[in-house]
C-alpha positions in Angstrom: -35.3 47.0 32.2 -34.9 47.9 28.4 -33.6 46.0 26.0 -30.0 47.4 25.9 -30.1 47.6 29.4 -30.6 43.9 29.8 -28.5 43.3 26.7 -25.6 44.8 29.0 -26.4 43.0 32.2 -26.1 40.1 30.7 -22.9 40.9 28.7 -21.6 42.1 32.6 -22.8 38.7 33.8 -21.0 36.7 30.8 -18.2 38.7 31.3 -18.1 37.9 35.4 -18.4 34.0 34.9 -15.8 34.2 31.8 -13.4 35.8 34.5 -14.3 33.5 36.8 -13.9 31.0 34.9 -10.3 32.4 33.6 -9.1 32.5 37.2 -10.1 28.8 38.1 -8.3 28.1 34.6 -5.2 29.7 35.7 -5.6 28.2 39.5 -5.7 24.4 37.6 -3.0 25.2 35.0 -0.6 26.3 37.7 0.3 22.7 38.9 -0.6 23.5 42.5 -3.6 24.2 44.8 -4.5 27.6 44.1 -6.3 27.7 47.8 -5.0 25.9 51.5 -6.9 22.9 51.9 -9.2 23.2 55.1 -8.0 21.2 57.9 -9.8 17.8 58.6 -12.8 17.8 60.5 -12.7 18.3 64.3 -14.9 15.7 65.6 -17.2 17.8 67.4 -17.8 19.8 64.0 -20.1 18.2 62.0 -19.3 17.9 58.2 -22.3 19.0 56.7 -22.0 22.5 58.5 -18.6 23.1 56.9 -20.2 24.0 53.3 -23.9 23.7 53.5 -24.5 25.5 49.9 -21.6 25.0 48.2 -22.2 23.0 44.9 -20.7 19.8 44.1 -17.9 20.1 41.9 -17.3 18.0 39.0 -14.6 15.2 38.7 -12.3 16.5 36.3 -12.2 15.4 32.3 -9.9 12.4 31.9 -8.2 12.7 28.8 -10.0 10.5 26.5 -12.6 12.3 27.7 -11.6 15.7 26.5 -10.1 14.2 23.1 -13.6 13.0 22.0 -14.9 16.4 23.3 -12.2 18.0 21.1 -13.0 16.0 18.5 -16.4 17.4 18.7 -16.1 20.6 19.1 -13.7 21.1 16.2 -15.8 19.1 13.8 -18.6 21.8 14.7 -16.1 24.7 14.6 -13.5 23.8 11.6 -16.3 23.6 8.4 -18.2 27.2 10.3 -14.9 28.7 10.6 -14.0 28.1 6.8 -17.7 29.0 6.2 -17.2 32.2 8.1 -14.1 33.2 6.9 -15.6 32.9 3.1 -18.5 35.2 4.2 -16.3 38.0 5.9 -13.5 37.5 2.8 -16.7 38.5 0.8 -17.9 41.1 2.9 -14.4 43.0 3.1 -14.2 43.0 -0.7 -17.3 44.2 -1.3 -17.5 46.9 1.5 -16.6 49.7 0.4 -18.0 49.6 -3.2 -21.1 47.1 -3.2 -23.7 47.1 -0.7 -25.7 44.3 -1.9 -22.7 42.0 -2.3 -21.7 43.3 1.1 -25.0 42.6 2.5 -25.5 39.1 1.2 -22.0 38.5 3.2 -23.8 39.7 6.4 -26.4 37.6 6.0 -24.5 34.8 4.9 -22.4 35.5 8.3 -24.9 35.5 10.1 -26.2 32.0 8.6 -22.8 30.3 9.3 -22.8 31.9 12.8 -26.7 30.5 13.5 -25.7 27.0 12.4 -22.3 26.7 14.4 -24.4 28.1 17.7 -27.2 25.1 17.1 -24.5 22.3 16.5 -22.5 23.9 19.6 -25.3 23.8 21.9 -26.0 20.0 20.7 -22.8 18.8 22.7 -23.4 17.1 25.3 -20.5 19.2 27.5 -19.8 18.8 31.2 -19.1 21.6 33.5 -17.4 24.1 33.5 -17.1 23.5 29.8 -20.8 23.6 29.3 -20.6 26.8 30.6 -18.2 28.2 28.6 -19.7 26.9 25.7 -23.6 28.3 26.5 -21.2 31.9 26.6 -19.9 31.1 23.4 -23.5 30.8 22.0 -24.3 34.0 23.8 -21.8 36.3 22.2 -22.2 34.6 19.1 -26.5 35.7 19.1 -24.9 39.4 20.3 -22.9 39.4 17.0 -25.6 37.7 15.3 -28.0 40.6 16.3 -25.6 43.2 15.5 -24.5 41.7 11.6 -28.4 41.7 11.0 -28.9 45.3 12.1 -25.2 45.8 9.9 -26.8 44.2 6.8 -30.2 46.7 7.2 -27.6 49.7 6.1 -28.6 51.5 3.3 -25.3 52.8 1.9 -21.3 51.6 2.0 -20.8 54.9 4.8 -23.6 53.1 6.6 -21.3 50.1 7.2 -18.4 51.8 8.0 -20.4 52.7 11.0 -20.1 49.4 12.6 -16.4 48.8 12.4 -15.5 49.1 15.9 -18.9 47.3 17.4 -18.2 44.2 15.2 -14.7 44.4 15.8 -15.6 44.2 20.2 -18.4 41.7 18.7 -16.1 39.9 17.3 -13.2 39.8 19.9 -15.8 38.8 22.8 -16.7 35.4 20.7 -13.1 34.9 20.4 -12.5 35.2 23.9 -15.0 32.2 24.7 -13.4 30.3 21.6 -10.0 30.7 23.3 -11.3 29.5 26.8 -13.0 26.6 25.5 -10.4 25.4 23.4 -8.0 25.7 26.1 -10.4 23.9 28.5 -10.7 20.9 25.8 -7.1 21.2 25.8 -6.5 22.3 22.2 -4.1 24.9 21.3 -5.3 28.6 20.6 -7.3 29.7 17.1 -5.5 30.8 14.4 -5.5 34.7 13.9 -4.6 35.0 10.6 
């Protein structure tokens, strides 16, 4: 498979899960089961036979559990978030009338992004936050990848080329910040 050609299988795959994910979310926020519950055991069914494969599922967070996870996470994603929000303030000003200033934010961007993605990935999170969080990582490399190949433009028309793939860059990280803060139980980013 080539390399954009796995690059999109696995943004299909991250993109599965996340909706996945998204559905449970909703099933647990909506107070009651989101399934029937299977009828006890008859005793001439053995219990193992009723869900050979399926995985364990884990207990769910108690909530001094998720507020030190909170805690956490935001004390990873507060400083990258006024970090990142420097770098792109620079980049915008500097887009349309100085590449190397502009470039220097991409790569600064990029820095910020790296950094947050390592002290992410050094929480210790339990399912199915730990897999949000590993997609978070992943669409943050994805952008990662694509601000490098941004800063090797050669002109401020050059940039303007990668509006709208930053922009979809940009809104697929967001969409992992947004479940995983929801997950730790914090309210949404700001937008601004």
């Amino acid at each position: 498979m080539t390399k954009p050609g796995r690059r999109a299988a696995a943004g299909s795959f991250a993109a599965s899960v996340a909706a996945v994910l998204a559905l449970a979310l909703a099933g647990c926020s909506s107070g009651g089961p989101s399934a029937p519950s299977p009828s006890p055991a008859s005793p001439d069914t053995p219990a193992a036979s009723a869900s050979p494969s399926a995985p364990p599922s884990s207990p769910p967070l108690t909530t001094a559990q998720r507020r030190k996870l909170a805690r956490q996470y935001l004390a990873v994603a507060d400083p990258a978030n006024k970090a990142l929000d420097h770098e792109v303030d620079e980049f915008k000003d500097a887009q349309h009338d100085d590449l190397a200033k502009a470039i220097d934010a991409l790569h600064g961007q990029a820095r910020v992004e790296r950094s947050f993605d390592q002290k992410l990935a050094a929480i210790d999170f339990p399912p199915p936050v730990s897999t949000v969080a590993h997609l978070l990582v992943l669409a943050n490399q994805d952008r990662i990848a694509l601000t490098l190949q941004e800063a090797k433009a050669t002109s401020v028309a050059g940039l303007a080329t990668f509006r709208k793939r930053h922009a979809a860059a940009d809104e697929a990280v967001e969409r992992q910040v947004r479940l995983i803060r929801k997950l730790l139980g914090l309210p949404p980013p700001d937008t601004d």
